[in-house]
BASE-496931 format. One record per residue: z negated, y negated, x of N, C-alpha, C in turn. Coordinates in steps of 0.05 Angstrom, whole numbers, padded with zeros to 5 digits, always signed. Example, Ala and Ser with C-alpha at 12.3 -4.5 7.8 and 13.67 -1.06 7.14 Angstrom:
// BASE-496931
-00156+00114+00264-00156+00090+00246-00156+00066+00264/-00142+00045+00257-00143+00021+00273-00157-00001+00258/
***
This chain:
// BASE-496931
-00595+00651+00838-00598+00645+00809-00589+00617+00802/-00580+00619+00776-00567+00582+00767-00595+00566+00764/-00598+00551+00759-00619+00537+00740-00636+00541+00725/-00613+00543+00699-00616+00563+00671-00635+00584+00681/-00623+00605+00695-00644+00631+00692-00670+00634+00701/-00673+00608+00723-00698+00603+00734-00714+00594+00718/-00706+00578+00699-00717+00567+00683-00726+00603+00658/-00715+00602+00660-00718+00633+00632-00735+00653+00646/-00728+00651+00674-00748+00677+00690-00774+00664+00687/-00785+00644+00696-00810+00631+00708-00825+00635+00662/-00812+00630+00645-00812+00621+00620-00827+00658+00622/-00807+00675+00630-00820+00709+00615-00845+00713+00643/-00843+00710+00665-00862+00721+00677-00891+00708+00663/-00889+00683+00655-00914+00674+00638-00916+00690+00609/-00899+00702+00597-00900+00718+00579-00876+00731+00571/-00885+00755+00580-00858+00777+00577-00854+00781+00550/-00868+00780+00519-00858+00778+00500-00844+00765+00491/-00835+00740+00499-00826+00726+00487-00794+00727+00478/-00787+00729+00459-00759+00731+00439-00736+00714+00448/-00717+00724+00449-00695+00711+00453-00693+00674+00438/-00703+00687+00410-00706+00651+00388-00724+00636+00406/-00746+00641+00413-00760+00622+00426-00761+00610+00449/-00742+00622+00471-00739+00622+00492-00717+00602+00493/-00699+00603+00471-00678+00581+00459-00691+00560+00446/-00711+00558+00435-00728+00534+00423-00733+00519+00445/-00746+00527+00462-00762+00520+00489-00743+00498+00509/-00726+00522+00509-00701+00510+00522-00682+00482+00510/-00679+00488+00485-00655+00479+00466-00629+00482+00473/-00631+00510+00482-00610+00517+00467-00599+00536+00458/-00580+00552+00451-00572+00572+00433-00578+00602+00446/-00583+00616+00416-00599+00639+00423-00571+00655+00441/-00551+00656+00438-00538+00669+00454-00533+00662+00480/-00530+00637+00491-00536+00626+00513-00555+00645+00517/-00583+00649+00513-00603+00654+00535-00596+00687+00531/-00579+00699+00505-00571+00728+00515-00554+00730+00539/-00540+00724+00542-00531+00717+00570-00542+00707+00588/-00553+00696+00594-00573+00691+00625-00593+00716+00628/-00602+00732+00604-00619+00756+00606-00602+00775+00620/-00578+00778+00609-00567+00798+00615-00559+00793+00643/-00552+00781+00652-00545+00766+00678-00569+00772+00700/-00591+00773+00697-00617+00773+00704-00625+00807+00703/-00623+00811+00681-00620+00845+00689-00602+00854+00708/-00582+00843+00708-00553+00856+00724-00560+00846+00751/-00581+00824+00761-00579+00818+00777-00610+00841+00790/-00627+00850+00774-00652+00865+00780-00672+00845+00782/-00669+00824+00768-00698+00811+00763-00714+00806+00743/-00705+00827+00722-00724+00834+00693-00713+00861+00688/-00724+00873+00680-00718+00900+00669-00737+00907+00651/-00720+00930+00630-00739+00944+00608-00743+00920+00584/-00760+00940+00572-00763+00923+00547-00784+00904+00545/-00787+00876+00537-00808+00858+00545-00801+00844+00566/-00771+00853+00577-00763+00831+00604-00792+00831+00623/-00792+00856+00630-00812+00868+00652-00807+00852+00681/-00816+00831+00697-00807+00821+00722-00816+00842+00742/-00787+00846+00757-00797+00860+00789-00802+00840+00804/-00823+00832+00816-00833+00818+00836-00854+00837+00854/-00854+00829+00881-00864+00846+00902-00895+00847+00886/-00909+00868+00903-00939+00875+00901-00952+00854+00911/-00978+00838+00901-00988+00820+00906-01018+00831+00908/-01028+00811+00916-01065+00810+00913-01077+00786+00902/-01092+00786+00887-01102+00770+00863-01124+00752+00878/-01135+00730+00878-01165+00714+00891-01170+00696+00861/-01194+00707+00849-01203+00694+00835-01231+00673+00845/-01227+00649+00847-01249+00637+00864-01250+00607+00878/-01260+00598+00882-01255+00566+00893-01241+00550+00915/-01231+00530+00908-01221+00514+00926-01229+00483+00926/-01221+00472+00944-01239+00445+00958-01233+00434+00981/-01235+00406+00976-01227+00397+00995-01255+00399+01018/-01251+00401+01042-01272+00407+01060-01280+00384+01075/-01305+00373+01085-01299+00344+01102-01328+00352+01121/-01318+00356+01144-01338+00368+01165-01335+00349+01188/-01372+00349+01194-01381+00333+01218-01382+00346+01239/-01376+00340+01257-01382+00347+01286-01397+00337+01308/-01425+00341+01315-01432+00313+01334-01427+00324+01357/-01427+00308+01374-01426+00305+01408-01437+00324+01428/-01467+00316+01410-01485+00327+01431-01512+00336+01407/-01528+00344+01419-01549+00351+01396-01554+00348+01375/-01562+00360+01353-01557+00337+01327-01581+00326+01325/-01587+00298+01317-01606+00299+01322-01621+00285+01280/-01639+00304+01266-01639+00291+01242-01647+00262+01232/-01634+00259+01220-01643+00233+01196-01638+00211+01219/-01617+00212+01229-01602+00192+01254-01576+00189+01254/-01558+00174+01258-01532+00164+01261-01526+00178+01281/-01508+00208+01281-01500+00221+01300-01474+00215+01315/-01465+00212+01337-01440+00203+01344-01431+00230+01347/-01397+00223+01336-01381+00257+01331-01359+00247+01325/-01349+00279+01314-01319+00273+01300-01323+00273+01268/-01304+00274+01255-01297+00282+01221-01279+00293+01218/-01274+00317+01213-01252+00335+01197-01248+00341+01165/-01225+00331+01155-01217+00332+01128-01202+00361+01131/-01209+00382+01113-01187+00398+01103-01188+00418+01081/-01174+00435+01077-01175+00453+01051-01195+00471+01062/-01211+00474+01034-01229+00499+01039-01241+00507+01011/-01253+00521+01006-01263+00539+00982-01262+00572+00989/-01287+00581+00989-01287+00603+00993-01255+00624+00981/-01253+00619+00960-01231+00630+00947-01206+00623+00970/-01195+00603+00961-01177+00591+00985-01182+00600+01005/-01192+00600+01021-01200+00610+01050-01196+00640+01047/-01201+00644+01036-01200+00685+01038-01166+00695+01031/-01152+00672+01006-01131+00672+01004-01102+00665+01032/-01120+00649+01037-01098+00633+01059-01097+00665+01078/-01126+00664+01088-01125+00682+01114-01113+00711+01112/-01112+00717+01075-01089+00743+01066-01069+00739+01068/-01055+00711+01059-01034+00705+01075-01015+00704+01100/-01039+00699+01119-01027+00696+01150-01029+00721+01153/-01039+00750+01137-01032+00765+01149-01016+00794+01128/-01000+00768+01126-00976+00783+01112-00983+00794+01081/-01000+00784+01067-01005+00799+01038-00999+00776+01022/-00981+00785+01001-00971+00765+00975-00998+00760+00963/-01003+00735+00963-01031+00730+00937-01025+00705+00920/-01045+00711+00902-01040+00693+00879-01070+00673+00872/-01072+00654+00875-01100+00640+00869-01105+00633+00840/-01122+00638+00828-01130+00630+00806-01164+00614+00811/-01156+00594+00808-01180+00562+00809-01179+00551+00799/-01192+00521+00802-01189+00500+00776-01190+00472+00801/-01173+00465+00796-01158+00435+00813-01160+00417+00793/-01167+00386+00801-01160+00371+00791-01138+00349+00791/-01131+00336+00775-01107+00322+00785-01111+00296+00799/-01120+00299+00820-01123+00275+00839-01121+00281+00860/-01122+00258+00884-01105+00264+00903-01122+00282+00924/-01140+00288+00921-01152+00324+00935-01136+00342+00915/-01132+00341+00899-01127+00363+00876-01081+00365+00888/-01071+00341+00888-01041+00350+00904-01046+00363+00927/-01064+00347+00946-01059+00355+00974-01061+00391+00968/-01087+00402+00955-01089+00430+00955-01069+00441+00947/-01058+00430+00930-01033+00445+00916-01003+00443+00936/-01003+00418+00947-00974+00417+00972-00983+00445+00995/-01014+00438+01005-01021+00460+01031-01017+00488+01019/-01030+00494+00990-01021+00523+00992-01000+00538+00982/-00980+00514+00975-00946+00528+00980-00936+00530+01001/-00950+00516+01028-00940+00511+01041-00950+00533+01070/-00980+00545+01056-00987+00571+01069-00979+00587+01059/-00968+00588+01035-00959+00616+01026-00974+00631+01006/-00987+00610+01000-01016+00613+00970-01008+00610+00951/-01004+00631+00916-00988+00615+00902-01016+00604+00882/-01015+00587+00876-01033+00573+00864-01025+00563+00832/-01002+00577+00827-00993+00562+00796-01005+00572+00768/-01019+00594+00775-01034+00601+00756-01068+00592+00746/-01068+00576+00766-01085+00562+00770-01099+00536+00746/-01126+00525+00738-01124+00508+00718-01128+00487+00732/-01106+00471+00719-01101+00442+00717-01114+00422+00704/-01133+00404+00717-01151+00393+00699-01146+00358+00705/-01136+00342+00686-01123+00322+00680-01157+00302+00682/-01157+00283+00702-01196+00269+00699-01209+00284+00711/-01200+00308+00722-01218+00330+00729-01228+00320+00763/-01255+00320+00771-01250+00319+00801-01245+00342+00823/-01231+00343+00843-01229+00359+00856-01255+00370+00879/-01263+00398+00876-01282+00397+00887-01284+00396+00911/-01307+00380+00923-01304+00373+00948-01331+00386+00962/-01336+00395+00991-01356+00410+01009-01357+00401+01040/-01387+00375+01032-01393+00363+01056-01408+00372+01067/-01408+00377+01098-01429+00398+01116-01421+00385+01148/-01445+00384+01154-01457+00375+01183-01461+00399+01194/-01449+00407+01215-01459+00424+01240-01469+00417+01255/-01491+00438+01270-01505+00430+01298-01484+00436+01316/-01494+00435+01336-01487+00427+01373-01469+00463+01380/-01485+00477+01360-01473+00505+01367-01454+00519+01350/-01443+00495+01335-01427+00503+01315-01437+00505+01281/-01451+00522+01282-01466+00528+01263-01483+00506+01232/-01471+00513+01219-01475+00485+01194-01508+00486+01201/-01513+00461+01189-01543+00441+01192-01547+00431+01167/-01519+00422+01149-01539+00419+01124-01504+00406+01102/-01505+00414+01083-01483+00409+01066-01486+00412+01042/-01462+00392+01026-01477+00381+00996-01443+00391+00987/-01452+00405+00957-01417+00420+00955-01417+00400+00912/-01390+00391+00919-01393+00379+00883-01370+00401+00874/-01390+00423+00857-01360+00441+00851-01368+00441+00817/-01380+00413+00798-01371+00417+00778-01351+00426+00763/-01324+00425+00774-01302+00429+00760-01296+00459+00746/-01316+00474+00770-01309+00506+00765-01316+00505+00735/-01339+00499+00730-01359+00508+00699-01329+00504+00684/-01316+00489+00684-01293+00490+00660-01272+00512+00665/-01274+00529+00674-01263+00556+00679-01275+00571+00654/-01251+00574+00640-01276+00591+00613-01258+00623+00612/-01276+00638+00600-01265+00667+00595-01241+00670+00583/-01227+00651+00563-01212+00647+00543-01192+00633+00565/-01198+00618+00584-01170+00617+00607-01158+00640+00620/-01176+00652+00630-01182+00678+00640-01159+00697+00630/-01164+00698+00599-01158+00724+00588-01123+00713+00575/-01116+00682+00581-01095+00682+00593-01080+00682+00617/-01087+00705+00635-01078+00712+00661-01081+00736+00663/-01074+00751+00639-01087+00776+00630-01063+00796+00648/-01030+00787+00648-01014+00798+00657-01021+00799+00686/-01032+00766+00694-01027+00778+00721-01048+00790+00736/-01070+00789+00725-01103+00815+00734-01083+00836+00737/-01081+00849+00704-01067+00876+00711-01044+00888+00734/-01032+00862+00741-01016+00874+00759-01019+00872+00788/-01042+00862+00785-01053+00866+00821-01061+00884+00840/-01061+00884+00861-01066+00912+00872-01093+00910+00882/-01106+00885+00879-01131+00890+00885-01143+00857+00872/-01172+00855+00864-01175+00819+00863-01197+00821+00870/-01194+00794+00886-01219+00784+00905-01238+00764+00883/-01258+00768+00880-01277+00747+00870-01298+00740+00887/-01291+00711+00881-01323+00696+00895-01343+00687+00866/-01363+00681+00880-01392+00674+00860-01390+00639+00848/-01370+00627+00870-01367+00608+00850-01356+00600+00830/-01343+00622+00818-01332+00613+00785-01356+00626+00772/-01359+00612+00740-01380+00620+00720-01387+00650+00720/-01409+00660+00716-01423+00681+00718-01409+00691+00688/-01395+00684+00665-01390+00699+00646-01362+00704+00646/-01351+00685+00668-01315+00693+00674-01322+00721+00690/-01334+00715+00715-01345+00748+00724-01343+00765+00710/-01363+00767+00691-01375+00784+00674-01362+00800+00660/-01343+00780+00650-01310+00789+00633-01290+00800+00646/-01284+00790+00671-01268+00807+00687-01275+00834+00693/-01298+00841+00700-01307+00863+00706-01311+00883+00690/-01318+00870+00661-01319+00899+00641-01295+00902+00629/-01279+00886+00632-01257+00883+00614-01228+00898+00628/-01232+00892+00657-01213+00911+00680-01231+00929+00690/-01232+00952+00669-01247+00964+00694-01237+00991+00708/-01210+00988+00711-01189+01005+00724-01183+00986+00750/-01185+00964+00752-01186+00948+00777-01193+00943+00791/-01195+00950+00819-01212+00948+00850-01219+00921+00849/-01246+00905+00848-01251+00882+00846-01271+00884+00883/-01267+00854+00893-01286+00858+00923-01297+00847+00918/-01318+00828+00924-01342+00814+00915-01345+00797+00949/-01341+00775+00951-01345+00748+00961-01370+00739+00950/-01397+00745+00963-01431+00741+00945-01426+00700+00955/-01414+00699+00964-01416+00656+00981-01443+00649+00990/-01474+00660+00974-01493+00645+00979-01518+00670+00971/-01540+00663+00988-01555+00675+00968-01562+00661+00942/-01551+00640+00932-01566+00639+00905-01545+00645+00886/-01522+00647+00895-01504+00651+00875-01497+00681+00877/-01509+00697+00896-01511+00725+00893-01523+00733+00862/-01543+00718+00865-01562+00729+00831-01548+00734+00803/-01514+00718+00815-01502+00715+00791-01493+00744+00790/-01494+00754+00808-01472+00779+00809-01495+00806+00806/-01519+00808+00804-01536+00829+00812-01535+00849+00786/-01534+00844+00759-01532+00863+00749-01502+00871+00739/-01484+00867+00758-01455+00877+00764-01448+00881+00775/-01465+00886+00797-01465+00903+00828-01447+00923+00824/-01443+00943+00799-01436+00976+00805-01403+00971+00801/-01393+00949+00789-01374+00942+00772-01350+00939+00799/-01366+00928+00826-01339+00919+00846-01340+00945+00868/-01307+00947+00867-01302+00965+00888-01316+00955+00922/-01317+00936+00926-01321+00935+00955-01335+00909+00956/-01358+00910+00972-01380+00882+00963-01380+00886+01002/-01394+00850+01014-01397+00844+01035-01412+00825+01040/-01447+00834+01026-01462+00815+01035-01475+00810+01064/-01488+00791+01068-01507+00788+01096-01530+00803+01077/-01541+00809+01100-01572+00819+01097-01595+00807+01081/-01589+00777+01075-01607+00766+01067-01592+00767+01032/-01571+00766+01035-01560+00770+01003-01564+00800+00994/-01567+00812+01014-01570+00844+01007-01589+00857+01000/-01610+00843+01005-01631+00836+01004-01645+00835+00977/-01630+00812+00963-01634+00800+00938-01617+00821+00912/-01597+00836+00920-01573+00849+00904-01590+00874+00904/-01601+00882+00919-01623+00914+00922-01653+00915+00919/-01666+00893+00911-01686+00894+00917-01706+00903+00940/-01695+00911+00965-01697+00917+00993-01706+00900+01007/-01731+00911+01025-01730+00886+01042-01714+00902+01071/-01699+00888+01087-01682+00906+01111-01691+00894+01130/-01705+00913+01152-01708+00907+01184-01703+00920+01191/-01690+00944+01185-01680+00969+01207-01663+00987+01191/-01643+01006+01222-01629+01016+01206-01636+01028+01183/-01656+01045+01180-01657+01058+01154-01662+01041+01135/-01669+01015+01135-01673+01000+01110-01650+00990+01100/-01626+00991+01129-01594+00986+01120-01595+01012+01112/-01591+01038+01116-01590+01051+01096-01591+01059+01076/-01617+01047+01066-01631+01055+01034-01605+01033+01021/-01614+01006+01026-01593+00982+01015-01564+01001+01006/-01549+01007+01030-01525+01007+01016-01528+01047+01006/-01547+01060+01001-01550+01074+00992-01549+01065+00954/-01563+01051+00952-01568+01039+00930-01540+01030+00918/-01526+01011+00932-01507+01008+00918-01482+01025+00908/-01483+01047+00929-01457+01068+00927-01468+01079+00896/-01506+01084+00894-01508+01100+00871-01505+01084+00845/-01501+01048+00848-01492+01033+00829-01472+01044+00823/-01444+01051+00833-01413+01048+00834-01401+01034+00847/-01407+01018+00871-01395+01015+00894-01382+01030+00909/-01358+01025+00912-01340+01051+00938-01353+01036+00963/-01349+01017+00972-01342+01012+00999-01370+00989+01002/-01386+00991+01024-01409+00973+01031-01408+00967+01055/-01407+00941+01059-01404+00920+01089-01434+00900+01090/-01457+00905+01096-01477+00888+01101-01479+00875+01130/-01465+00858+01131-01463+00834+01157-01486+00820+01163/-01495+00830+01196-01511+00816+01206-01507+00806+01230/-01496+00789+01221-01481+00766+01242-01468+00775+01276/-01491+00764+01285-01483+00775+01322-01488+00807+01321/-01499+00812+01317-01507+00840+01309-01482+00848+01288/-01459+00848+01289-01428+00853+01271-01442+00866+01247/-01428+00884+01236-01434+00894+01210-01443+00932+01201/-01464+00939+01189-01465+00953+01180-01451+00969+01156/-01435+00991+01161-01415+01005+01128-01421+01026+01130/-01416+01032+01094-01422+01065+01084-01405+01067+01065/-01394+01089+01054-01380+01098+01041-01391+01117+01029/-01406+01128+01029-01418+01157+01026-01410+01172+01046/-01384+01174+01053-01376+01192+01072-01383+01188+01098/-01377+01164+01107-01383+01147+01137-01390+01121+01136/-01415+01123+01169-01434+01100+01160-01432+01095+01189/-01442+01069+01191-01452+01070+01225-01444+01031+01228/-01441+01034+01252-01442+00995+01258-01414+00990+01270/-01400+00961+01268-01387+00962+01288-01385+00931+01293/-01385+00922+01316-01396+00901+01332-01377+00892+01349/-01368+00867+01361-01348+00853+01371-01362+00843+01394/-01343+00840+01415-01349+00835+01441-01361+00804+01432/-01377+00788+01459-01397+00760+01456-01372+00749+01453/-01372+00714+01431-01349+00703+01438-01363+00676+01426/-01343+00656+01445-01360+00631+01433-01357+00618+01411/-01379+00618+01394-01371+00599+01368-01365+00579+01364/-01340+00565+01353-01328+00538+01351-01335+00528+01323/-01331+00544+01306-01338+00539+01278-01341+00557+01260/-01364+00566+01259-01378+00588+01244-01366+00592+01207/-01359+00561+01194-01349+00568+01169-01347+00592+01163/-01317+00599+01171-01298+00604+01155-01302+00643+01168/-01322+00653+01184-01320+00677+01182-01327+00703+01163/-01335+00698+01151-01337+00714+01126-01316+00708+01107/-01303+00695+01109-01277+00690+01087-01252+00705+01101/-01261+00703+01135-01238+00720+01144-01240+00755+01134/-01274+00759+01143-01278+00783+01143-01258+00795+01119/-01266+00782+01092-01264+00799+01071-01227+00795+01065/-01216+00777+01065-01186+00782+01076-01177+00806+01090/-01193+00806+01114-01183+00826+01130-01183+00862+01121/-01211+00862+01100-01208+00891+01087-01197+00887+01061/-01190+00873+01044-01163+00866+01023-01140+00876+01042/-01132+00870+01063-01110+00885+01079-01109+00904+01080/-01141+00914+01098-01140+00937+01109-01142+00959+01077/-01152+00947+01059-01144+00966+01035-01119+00980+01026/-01094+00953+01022-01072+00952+01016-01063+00973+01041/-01066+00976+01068-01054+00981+01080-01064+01020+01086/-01094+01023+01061-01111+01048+01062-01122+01052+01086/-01126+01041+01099-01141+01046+01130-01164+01067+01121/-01194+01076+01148-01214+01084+01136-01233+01059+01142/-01251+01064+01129-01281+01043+01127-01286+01039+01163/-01280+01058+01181-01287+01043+01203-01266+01039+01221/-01248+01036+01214-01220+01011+01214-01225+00985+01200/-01227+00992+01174-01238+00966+01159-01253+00945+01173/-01280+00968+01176-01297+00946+01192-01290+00931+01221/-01284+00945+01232-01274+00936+01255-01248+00917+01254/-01231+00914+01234-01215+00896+01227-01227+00873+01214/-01254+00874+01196-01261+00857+01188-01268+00833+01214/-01291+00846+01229-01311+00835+01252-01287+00825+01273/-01262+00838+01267-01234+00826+01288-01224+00788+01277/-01233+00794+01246-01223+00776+01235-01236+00747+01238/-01258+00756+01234-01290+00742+01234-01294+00730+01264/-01288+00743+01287-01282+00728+01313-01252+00716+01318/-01233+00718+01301-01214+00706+01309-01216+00679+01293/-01229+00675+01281-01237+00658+01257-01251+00636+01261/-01283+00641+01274-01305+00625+01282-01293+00610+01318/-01264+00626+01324-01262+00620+01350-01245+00590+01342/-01243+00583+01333-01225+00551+01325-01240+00536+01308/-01237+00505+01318-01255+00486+01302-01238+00486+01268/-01228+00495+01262-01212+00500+01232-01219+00519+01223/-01235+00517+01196-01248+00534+01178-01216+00552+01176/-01201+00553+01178-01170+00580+01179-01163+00570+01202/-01168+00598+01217-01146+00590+01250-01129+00595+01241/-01107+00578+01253-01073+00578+01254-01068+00600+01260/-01079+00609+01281-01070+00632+01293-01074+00666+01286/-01082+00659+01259-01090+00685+01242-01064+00696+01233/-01060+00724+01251-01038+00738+01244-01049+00773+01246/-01029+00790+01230-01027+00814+01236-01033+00819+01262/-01011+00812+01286-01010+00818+01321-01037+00807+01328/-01051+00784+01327-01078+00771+01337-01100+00785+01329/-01095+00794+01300-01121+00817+01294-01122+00836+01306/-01093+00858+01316-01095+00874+01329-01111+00873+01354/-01099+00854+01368-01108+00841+01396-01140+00834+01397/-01148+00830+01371-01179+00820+01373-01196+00853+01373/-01186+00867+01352-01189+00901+01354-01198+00913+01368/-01184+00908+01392-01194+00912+01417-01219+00919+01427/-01236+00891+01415-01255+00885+01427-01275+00892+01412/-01274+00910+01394-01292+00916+01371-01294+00949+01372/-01318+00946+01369-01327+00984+01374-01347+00985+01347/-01337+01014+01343-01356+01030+01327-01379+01049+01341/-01400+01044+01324-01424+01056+01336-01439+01071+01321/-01442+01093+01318-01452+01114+01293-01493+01108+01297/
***
C-alpha cells in the first residue's frame, strides 16, 4: 500500500461510514483523489462492500488492565517488617495484558482495550505490546494520566506476600468510551474481561452484546462482587474457590459442593465453568461433562501470572472448539508453563510448549 491508502484504511477501520467529502477534509485533499485510493483498496481486497467494510483476519478482543509490574524477590525467607536482601523485577503486567500477551504467544490475533497514560510506564507498555504482538491502539490515551503501576513482594516459595496496586486510571474508562469501540466488540470472536475496569463499563458490555461470548477474568475476590449479579451474562467464567464462593453463595469443601457451585452458575447462563483450586488443578462442568483435571508436581518460580495463562489458554482452546476437558487440561498446561519462569509471561509460551506441557495433565471424572 502507498501512504495515502494507509492513511484512508486506518481513517475507515475507525469508522466505516465515513464519506468520501470527509475523508478529503481530514486528509486535505480532493474528494476524487480519495475516490481513487478507495478504489485501489477494493481492487487490492482491503475494503469491500458498502461502508468500506475492512477484511482483516479474526481477532479476540481483552477488555481489561495493564501496568507496569515491579516485583521483589528475597534470597532467603521473607522475613516481615525487615529490609529483605533480594532481587527487583520491572515489567509489563495487568491482568488484561497478561491474558492478552499469553493469546498472543499462542498464535491468536488480539486487540487490548485499557487506559494508559502518557508517561514513561504508559510508552514502554505501548513499545512492549507491539512488540508482542498486542494491538493496543484502541486503547485510551490519557494525557497527566498515571500509568498504573502493581507492587508485590513474594515469599521464599514464590508465592506473593503482600502488594499495593495504583490502578486509578481505570475509573476514567467510561461507558461512552466504550460504546466508541462499538465496531470492534462486534467483530470479535470472543472478549475477555477482567474486574478491573468500572463495574458499569461491565455492565454495559454485557447487556448491550448480548450475542457475544464474554469470559470473565474474576482478578480478586473483592472485585468478584463487581461481577455477581452478571454472572449469567458471560459465556465462560474461571474463578478459585474462594471467588466461587462469593459469586454462588456456596460454601465449597467437597466435590459435591463443587458441584452445587458450578451447578448454579450453568442455571445462571453460563456455558462453560472452571473453579481452580490451585495444586489440586481445576474443577469443570458444562452440563454435559464434569470432572477434574490436574497437572503433574512442578516447581513454582512465580506464581503471578497463572491464571492469566489459564484463561488465554481456553480463549484458544475456544477459537480452536476443543471440548471442556481439553480446555481444561490446556488451561492447567498453561498455568504450569507459566508459574514455571520468574516472568509473570514465560517467553516460552507457545502452541508446541502447551502441547508438550499436555502431557502431563490428566483428566479425572
Amino acid at each position: 500500500m502507498t501512504q495515502r491508502e494507509t492513511e484512508i484504511l486506518k481513517l475507515i477501520e475507525k469508522d466505516p461510514l465515513l464519506s468520501q467529502k470527509e475523508i478529503a477534509e481530514i486528509l486535505g485533499i480532493t474528494r476524487s483523489s480519495v475516490a481513487v485510493h478507495i478504489s485501489n483498496l477494493m481492487k487490492k481486497g482491503l475494503i469491500a462492500g458498502k461502508g468500506y467494510i475492512t477484511n482483516s483476519k479474526p481477532y479476540a478482543t481483552v477488555v481489561g488492565g495493564v501496568n507496569m509490574d515491579i516485583q521483589g524477590f528475597p534470597y532467603d525467607k521473607l522475613i516481615p517488617e525487615d529490609s529483605n536482601p533480594g532481587t527487583v523485577k520491572i515489567s509489563l503486567g495487568g491482568v488484561g495484558r497478561n491474558i492478552a500477551e499469553n493469546m498472543s504467544r499462542l498464535g491468536v490475533s488480539v486487540k487490548l482495550i485499557s487506559a494508559v497514560g502518557q508517561d514513561i510506564y504508559g510508552k514502554r507498555i505501548m513499545d512492549e505490546c507491539k512488540m508482542n504482538g498486542v494491538d493496543l491502539t484502541e486503547s485510551l490515551y490519557l494525557e497527566g494520566g498515571s500509568t498504573s503501576t502493581y507492587l508485590s513482594i513474594l515469599d521464599e516459595s514464590g508465592d506473593m506476600a503482600l502488594a499495593i496496586s495504583h490502578m486509578d486510571i481505570f475509573d476514567r474508562m467510561s461507558t461512552e468510551f466504550i460504546k466508541s469501540k462499538n465496531r470492534i466488540i462486534q467483530k470479535s470472536q470472543l472478549v475477555v474481561i477482567d474486574t478491573n475496569i468500572p463495574q458499569e463499563v461491565i455492565e454495559f458490555l454485557l447487556t448491550t452484546y448480548k450475542n457475544m461470548d464474554f469470559f470473565l477474568d474474576t482478578v480478586s475476590t473483592t472485585k468478584a462482587r463487581k461481577v455477581k449479579h452478571l454472572i449469567g451474562y458471560f459465556h465462560t467464567i474461571k474463578p478459585n474457590r474462594l471467588e466461587a464462593e462469593i459469586l454462588s453463595d456456596r460454601e465449597i469443601n467437597d466435590r459435591e459442593d463443587l458441584i452445587a457451585a458450578s451447578e448454579y452458575f450453568l442455571e445462571q447462563g453460563v456455558k462453560n465453568v472452571y473453579i481452580s483450586l490451585g495444586k489440586d488443578g481445576v474443577f469443570y462442568n458444562n452440563g454435559s461433562n464434569r470432572g477434574f483435571a490436574q497437572g503433574a508436581p512442578i516447581k513454582v518460580i512465580n506464581a503471578t501470572g497463572g491464571g492469566d495463562a489459564f484463561i488465554a489458554a481456553l480463549a484458544y482452546a475456544y477459537i480452536n472448539n476443543l471440548s471442556i476437558e481439553e480446555s481444561a487440561r490446556m488451561g492447567i498446561a498453561a498455568s504450569m508453563l507459566a508459574i514455571s519462569h520468574e516472568n509473570t509471561i514465560n517467553p516460552n509460551m507457545s502452541e508446541e510448549n502447551l502441547k508438550l506441557y499436555m502431557e502431563d495433565v490428566k483428566n479425572v471424572k
